[in-house]
TORRO-115314 format. One record per residue: residue number from 1; x, y, z of N, C-alpha, C in turn. Coordinates in steps of 0.1 Angstrom, whole numbers, m for minus. Each point is the difference from the previous one (the first is absolute). Layout:
% residues N
ROSE seq  n.px  n.py  n.pz ca.px ca.py ca.pz  c.px  c.py  c.pz
ROSE NUM     X     Y     Z     X     Y     Z     X     Y     Z
...
END
This chain:
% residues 263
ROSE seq  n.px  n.py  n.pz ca.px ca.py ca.pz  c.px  c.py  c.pz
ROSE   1   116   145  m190    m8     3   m12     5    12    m8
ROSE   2     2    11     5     4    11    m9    17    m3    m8
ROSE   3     8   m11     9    10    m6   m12    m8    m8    m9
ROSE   4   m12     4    m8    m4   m10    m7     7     9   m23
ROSE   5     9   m14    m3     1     4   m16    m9    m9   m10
ROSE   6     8    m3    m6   m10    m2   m10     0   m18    m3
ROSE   7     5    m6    14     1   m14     5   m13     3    14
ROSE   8    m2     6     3   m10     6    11   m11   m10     0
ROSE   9    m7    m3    m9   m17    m6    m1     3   m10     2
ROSE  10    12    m7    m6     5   m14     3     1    m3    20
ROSE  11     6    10     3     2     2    12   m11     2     7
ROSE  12    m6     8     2   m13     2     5    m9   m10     0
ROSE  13    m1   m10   m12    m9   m11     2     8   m12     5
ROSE  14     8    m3     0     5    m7    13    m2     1    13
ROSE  15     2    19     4     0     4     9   m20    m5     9
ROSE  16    m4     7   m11   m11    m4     1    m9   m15     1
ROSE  17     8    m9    m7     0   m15     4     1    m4    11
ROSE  18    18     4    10     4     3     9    m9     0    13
ROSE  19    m7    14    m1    m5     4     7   m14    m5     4
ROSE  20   m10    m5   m14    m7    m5     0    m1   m15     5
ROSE  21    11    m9     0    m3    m8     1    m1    m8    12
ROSE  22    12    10    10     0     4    14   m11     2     7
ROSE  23    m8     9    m6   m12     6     6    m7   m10     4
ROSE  24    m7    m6   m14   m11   m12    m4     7   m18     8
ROSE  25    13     1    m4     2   m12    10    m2     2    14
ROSE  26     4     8     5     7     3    14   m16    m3     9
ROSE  27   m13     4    m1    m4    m4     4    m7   m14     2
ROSE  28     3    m8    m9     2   m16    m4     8    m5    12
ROSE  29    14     9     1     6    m8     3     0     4    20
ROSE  30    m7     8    m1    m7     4    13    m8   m13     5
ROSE  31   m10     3    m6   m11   m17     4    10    m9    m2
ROSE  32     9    m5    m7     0   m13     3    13     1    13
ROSE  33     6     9     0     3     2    22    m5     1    10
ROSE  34   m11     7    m3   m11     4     5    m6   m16     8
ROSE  35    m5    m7    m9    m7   m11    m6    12   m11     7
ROSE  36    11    m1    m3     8   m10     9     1     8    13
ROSE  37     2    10     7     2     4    11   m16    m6     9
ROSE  38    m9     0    m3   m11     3     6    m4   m20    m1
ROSE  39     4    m7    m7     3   m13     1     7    m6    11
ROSE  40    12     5     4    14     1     7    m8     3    18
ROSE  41    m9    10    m4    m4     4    13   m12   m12     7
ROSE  42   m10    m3   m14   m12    m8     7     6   m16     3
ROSE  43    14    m2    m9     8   m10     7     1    m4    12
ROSE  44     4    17     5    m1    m1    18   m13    m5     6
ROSE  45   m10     3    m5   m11    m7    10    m6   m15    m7
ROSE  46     8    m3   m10    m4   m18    m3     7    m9     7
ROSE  47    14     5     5     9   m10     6     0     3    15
ROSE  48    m1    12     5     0     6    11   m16     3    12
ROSE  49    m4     5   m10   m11     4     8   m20    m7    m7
ROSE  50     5   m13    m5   m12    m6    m8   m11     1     4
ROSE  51    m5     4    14   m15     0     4    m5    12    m5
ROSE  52     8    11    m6    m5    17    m6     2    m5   m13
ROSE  53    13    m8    m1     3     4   m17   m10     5   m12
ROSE  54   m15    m9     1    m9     5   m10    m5    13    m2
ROSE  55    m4     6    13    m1    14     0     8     6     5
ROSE  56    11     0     2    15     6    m2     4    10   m15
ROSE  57    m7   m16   m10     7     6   m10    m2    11    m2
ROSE  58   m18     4    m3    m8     6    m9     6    15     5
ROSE  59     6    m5    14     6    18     5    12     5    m2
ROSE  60     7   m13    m6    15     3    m5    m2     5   m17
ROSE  61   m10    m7    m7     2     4   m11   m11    14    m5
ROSE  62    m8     3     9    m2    14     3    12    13     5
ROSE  63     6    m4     7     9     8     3    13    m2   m14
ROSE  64     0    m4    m5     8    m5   m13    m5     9    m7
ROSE  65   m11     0     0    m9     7   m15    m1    16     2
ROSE  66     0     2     9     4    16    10    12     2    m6
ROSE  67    10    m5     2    11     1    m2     3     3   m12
ROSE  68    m9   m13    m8     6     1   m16   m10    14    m7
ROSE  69    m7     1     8    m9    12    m7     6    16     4
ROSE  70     5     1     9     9     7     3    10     3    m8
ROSE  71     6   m11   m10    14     7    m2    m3     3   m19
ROSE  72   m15    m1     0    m8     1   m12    m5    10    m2
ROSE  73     3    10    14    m8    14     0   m12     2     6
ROSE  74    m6   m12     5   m12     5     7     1     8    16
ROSE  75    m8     4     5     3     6    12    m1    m8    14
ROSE  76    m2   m13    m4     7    m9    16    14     5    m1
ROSE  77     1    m3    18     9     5     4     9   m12    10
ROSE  78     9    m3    m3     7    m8    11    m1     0    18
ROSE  79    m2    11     2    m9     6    14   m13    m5     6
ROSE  80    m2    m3   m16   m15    m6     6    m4   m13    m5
ROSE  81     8    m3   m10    m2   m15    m2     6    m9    14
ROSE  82    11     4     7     2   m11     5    m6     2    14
ROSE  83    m3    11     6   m11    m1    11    m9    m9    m4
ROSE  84    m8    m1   m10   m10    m2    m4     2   m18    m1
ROSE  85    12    m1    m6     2   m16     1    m1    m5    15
ROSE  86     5     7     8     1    m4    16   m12    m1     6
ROSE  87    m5    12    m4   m16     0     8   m11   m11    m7
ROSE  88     4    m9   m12    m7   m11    m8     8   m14     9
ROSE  89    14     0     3     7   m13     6    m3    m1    14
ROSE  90    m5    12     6     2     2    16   m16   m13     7
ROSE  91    m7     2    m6   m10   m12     0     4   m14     2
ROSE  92     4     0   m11     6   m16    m4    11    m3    13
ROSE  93     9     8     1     7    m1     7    m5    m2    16
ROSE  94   m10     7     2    m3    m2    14    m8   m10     6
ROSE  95    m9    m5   m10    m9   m11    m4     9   m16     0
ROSE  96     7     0    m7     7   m10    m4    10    m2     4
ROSE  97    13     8     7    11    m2     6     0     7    13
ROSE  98    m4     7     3    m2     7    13    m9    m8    13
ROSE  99   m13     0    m7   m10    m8     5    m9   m13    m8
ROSE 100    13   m11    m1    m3   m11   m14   m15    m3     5
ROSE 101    m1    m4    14   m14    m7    m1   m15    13     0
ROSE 102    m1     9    m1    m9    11    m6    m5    m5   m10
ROSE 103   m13    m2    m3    m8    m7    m8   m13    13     0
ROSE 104    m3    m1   m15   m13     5    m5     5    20     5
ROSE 105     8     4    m7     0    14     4    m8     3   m15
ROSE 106    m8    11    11   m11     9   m13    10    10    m7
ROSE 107    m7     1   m14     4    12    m8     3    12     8
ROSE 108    m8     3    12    m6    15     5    12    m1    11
ROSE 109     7    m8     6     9    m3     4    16    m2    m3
ROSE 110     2    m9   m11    10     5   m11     2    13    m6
ROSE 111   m11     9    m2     0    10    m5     5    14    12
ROSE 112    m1    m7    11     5    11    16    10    m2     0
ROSE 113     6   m11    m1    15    m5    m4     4     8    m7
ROSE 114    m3     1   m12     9    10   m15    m1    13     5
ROSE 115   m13     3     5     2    18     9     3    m1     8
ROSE 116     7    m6    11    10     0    12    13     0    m3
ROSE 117     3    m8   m10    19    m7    m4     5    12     4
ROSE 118     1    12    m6    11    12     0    m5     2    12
ROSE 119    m2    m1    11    m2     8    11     6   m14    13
ROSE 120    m7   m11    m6     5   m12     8    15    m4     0
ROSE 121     7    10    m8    13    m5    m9     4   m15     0
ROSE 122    m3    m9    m5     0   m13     9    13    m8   m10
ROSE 123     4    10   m15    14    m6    m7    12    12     4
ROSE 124    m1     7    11    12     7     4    m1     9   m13
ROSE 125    20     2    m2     3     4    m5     3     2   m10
ROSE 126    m6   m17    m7     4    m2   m12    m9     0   m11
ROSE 127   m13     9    m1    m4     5    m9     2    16    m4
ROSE 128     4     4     7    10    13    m5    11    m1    m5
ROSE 129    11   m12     6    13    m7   m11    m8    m3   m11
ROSE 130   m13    m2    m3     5    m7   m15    m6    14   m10
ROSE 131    m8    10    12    m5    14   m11    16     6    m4
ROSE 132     4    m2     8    16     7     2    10    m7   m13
ROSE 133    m6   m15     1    10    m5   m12    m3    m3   m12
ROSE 134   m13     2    m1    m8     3   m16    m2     8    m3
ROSE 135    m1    20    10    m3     8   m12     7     8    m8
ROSE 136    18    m2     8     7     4    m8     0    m3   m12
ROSE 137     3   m17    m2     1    m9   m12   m17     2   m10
ROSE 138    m6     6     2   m12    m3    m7     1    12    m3
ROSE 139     7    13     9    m2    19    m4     6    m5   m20
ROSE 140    14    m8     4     7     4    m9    m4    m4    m9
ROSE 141    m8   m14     5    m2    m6   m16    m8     6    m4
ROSE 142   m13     3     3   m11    12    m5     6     9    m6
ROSE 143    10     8     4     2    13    m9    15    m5   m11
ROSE 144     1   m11    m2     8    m8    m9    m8    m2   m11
ROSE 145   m12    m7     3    m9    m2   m10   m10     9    m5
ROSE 146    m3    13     6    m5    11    m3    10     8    m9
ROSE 147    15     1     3     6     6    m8     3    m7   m10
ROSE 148    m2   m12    m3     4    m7   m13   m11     3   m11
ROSE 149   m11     4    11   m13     0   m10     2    13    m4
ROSE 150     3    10    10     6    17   m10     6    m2   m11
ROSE 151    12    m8     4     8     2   m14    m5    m7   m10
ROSE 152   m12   m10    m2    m5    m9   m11    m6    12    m4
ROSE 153    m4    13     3    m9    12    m4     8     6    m6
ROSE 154    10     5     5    10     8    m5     4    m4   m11
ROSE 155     8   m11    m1     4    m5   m13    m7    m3    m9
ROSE 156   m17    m2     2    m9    m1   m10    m1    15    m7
ROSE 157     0    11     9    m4    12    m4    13     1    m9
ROSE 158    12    m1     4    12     6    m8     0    m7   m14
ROSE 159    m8   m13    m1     2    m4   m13   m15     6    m9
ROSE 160    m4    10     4   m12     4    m9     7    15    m2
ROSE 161    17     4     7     0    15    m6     5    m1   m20
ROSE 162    m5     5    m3    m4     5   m13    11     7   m10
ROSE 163    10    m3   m10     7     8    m1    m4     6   m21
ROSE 164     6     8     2    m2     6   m15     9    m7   m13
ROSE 165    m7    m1    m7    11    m5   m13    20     4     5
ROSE 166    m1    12    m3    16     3    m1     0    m4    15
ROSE 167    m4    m4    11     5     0    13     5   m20    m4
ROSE 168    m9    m9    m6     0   m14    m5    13     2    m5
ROSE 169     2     7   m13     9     1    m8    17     1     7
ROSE 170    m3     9    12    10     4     7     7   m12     7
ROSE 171   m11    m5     9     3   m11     5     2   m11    m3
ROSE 172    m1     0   m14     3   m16   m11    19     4     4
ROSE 173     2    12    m5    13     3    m5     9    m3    12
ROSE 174    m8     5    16    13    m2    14     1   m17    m7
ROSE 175     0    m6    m4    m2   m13     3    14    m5    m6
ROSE 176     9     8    m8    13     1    m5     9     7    10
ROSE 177    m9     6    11    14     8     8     6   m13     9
ROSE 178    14     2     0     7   m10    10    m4     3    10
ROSE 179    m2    10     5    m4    m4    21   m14    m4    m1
ROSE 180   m10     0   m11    m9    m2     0    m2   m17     3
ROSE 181    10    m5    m6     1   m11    m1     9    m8     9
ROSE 182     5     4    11    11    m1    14     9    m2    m8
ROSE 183     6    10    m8    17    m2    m6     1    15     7
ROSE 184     4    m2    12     4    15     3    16     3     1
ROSE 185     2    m5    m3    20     0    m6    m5    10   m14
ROSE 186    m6     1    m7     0     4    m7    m7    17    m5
ROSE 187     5     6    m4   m11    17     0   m11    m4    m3
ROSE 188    m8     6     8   m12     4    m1    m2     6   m15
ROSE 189   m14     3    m1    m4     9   m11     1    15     4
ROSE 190     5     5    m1     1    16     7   m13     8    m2
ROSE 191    m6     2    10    m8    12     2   m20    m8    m6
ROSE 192     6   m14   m10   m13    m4    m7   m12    m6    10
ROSE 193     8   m10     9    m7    m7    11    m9     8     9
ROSE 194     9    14     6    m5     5     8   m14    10    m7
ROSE 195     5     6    m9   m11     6    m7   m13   m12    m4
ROSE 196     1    m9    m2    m9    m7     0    m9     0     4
ROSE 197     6    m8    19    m4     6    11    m7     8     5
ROSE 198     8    12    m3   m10    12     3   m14     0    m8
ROSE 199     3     1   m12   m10     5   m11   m17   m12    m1
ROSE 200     6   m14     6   m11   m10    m5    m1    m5    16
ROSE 201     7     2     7    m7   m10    15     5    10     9
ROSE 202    m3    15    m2     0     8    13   m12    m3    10
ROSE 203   m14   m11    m4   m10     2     9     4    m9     8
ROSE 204     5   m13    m6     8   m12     8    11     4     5
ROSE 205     2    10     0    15     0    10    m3     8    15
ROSE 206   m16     3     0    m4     6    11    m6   m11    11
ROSE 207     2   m10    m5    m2   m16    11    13    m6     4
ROSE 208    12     4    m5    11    m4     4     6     2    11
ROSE 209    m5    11    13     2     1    17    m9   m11     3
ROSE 210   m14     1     2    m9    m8     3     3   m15    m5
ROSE 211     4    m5    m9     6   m12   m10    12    m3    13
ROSE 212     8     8     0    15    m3    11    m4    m5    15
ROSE 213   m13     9     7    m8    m5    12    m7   m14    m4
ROSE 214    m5     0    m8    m3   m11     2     1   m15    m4
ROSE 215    16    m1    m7     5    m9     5     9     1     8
ROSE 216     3     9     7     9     1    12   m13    m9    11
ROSE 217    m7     6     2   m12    m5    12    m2   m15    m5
ROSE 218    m2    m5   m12     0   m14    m5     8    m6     7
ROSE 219    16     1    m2    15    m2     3    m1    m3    19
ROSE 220   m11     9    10     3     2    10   m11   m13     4
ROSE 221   m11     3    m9   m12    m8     7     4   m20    m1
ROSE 222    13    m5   m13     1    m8    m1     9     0    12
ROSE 223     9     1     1    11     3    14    m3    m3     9
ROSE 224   m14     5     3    m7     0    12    m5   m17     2
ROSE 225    m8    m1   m15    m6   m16     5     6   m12    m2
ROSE 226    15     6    m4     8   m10    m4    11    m2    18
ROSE 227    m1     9    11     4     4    13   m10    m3     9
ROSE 228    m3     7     8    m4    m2    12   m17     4    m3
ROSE 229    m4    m1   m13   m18     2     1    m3    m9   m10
ROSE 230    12   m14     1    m3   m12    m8   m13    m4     1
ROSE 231    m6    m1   m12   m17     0    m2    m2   m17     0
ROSE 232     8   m10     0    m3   m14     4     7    m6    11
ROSE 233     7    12    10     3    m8    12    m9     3     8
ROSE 234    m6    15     1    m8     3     4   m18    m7     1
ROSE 235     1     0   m13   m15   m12     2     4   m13     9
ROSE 236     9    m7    m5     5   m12     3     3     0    16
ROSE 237     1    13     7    m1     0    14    m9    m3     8
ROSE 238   m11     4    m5   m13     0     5    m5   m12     4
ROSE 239     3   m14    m4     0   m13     8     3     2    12
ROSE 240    15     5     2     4    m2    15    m4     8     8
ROSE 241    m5    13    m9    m5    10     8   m17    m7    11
ROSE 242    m6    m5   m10   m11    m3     4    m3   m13    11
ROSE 243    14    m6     1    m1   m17     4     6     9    18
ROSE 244    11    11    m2     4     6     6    m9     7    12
ROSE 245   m14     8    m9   m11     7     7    m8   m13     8
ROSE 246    m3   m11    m6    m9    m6     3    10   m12    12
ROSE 247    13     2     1     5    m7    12    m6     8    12
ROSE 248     5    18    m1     1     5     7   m16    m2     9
ROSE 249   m11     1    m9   m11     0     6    m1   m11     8
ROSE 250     3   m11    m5    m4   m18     9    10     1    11
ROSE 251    10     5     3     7     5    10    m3     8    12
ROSE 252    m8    10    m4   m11    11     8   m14    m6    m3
ROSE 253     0   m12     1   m15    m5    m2    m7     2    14
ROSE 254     2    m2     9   m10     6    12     4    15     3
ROSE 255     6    10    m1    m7    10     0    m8     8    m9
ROSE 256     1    m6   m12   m12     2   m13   m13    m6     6
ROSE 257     1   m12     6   m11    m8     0    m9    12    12
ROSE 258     6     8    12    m4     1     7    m5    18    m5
ROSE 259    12     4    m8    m6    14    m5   m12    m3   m10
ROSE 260    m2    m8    m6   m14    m1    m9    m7    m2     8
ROSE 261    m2    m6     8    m9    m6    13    m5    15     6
ROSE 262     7     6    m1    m5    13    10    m3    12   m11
ROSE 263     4    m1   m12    m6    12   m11   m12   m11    m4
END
C-alpha cells in the first residue's frame, strides 16, 4: 500500500476486487464441500448400513452444519460437534447393528445411550482421529476467511483516505515517472516521487509493516490448506472415519451389550 503512485486507485480496486471476491465466494465455495462431503458420508449408511440410513442422516448433516458454521465464525467447536455426532449414532448403532432384533426402544432409553457413549467408548479410537483430522483443517480455514474479511476492511478504509488538490495534482504527474510505470531501466524522477510520498501518503505509509504481516500470514495460511490441513481431504475422510468407528463397535458388540446392561 504505501508503494501506492498515482496508478495506485487503479490498483487498490483490483486489489480490493481481489480480495473481496475471495471473501464473499470462499464461503459458497465452503457449502458446496461441505455439502458434497456430508453426501459422500450418508452414502455410507444407504449402501452399507440401510436399516439406520434414515436417521443416520439427520446426524451427519447436523454435524456438517457444525462444521460449516464453524468456519463462518460461530463458536461451535470441532470438539464438540463430533462427540455430539457419536453420542446421536451410538443409539442407532446399538439398536440396529449391535442388537438387530431390539424392538420398540423408548426415547428415555435412547437418550441413556447419548449420555453413556463417551464413557461406554463403544467407537474406540476413532472419534478422536477424526477431532484430530478436522480441527486442524477447519483452525486454518476459519482464520483464512476471517482474514480475508480484515483485509475487505482495510482496503475499503484505504480507498476513503482523502487527499488535497496539490496532493491529486501531484499524483496525476508520478504517472509520467518511468519506474512509476515498471520502466526501471530508466531514471527515476529524482527526489519528486519520494517527496510525494512523504508529503501526501505519510498516514498510508504507517500500514505498510502490518500490510507486509498480513500477507505474509495469508501466504502461510494458504500453504497450510493447500498441505497437510487440506480442507477437502479432510471432510472427505470422515466417511471412512465413521464406517471405521461403527465397525469397531459391531466387533465389541457383546461387551457393549453387557456394559449397558449393567450402567
Amino acid at each position: 500500500l504505501p508503494s501506492y503512485t498515482a496508478n495506485s486507485s487503479v490498483k487498490l480496486q483490483r486489489l480490493y476486487l481481489t480480495i473481496q471476491q475471495n471473501f464473499f465466494l470462499s464461503p459458497e465455495t465452503f457449502d458446496l464441500l461441505i455439502g458434497f462431503a456430508a453426501d459422500h458420508t450418508c452414502s455410507l449408511f444407504d449402501t452399507t448400513y440401510g436399516t439406520m440410513a434414515k436417521e443416520a442422516r439427520e446426524s451427519v448433516k447436523e454435524l456438517f452444519t457444525d462444521i460449516s458454521l464453524y468456519i463462518l465464525g460461530s463458536d461451535n467447536t470441532v470438539e464438540e460437534a463430533v462427540p455430539r455426532f457419536f453420542d446421536s449414532l451410538f443409539p442407532l448403532v446399538y439398536s440396529r447393528l449391535i442388537n438387530p432384533g431390539m424392538s420398540g426402544m423408548t426415547e428415555e432409553y435412547a437418550e441413556c445411550l447419548r449420555m453413556t457413549q463417551q464413557d461406554v467408548n463403544p467407537f474406540g479410537p476413532h472419534p478422536k482421529a477424526m477431532v484430530n483430522k478436522l480441527s486442524k483443517s477447519m483452525q486454518a480455514t476459519r482464520a483464512l476467511s476471517q482474514a480475508l474479511s480484515v483485509g475487505v476492511e482495510v482496503v475499503t478504509a484505504m480507498e476513503q483516505v482523502a487527499f488535497t488538490r496539490d496532493c491529486s495534482r501531484a499524483l496525476v504527474k508520478m504517472q509520467y515517472c518511468s519506474h512509476c510505470q515498471g520502466l526501471t531501466l530508466i531514471r527515476p524522477c529524482a527526489g519528486y516521487c519520494l517527496n510525494v510520498m512523504r508529503g501526501c501518503l505519510a498516514s498510508v505509509a504507517e500500514v505498510d509493516i502490518h500490510w507486509r504481516e498480513y500477507i505474509t500470514m495469508l501466504d502461510e495460511l494458504t500453504n497450510d490448506m493447500a498441505g497437510s490441513h487440506d480442507l477437502e481431504l479432510a471432510l472427505l475422510s470422515v466417511r471412512n472415519l465413521v464406517n471405521e468407528a461403527i465397525l469397531h463397535a459391531q466387533l465389541n458388540g457383546p461387551r457393549l451389550s453387557a456394559t449397558v446392561s449393567n450402567m
